[in-house]
ROROLO-753328 format. One line per 3 residues: number of its first residue (from 0); for each residue x, y, z of C-alpha. Coordinates in nm, 2 decimals, decimal comma, padded with zeros to 4 digits. Layout:
ROROLO-753328
NUM	X:Y:Z  ...
end
This chain:
ROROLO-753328
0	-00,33:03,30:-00,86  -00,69:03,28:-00,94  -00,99:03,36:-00,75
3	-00,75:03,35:-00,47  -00,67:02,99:-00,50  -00,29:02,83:-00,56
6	-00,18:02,49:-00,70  00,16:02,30:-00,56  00,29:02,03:-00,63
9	00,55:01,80:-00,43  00,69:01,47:-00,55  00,74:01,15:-00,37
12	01,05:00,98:-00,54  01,08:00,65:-00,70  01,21:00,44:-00,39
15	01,09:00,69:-00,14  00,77:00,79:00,07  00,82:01,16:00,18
18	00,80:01,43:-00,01  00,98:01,74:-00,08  00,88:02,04:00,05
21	00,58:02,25:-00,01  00,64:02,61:00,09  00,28:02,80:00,14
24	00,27:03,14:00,02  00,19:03,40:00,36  -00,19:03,41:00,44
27	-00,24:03,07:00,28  -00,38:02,69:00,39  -00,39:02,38:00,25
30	-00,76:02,28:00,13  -00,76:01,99:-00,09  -00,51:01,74:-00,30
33	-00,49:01,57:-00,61  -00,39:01,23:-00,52  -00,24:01,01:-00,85
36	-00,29:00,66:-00,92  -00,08:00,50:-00,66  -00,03:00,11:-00,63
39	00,11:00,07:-00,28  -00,05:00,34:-00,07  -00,37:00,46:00,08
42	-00,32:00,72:00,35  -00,12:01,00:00,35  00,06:01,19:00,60
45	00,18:01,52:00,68  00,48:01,65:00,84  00,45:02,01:00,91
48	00,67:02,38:00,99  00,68:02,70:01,06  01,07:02,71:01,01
51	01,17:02,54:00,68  01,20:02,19:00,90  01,42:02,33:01,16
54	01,18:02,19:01,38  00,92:01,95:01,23  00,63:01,72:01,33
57	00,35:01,48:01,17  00,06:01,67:01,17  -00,25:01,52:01,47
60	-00,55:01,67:01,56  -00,63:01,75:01,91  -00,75:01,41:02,01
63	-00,37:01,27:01,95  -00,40:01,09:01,60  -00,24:01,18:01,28
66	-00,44:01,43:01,02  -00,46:01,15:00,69  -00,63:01,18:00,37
69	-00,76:00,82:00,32  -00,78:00,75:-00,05  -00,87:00,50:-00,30
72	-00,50:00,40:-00,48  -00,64:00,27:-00,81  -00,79:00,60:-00,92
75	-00,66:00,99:-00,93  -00,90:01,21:-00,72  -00,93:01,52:-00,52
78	-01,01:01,51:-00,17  -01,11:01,76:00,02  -00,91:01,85:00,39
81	-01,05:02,02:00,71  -00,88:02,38:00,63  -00,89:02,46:01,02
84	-00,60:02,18:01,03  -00,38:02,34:00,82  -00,42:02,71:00,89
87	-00,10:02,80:01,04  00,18:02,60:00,84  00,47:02,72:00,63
90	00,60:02,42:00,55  00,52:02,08:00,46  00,60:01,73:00,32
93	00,35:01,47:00,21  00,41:01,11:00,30  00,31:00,72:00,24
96	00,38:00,41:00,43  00,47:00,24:00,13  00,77:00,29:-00,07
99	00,65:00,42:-00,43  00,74:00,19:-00,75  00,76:00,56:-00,95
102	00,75:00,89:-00,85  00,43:01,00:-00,75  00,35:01,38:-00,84
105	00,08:01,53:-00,52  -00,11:01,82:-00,59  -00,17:02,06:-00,31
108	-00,49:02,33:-00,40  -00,42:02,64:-00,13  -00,69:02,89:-00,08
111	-00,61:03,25:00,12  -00,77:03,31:00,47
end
């Protein structure tokens, strides 16, 4: 851990579109990801947890609509999240609409309250 920041990664298989799961250290939230070069995909998606997916849901803000990071799939980039959306999750998987051609390696940058 530096300057209170940690770096995950999940995986979205060859063949699949969800991810396995990211488990957050206690005290911290998601604030950006590393997005690779991804052919079939745009958005992502996440399904969150506070029990190791006993219990699970996609992740929506208050108005109703899925939390997404919109990206461009032709180039790797970080994007930036709204960390007040992710400040109380344990758990979480990463998912596209699109089945991937390869796996597809998602980095998750967590910073501490």
């Amino acid at each position: 851990m530096e300057n209170n920041i940690v770096k995950l990664t999940v995986t979205i298989p060859s063949g699949g579109t969800t991810s396995d799961i990211a488990v957050f250290p206690e005290t911290f939230y998601l604030s950006a990801v590393l997005v690779p070069i991804m052919t079939t995909s745009t958005v992502l998606n996440f399904t969150v947890s506070v029990d190791n997916f006993i219990t699970s849901g996609v992740l929506k803000d208050k108005d109703n609509s899925n939390i997404i990071v919109t990206f461009d799939p032709a180039s790797a980039a970080y994007y930036k999240v709204r960390p007040t959306d992710f400040d109380c999750w344990k758990y979480m998987k990463v998912s596209v609409a699109d089945v991937q051609a390869a796996d597809r390696t998602i980095e998750l940058i967590l910073r501490q309250y």
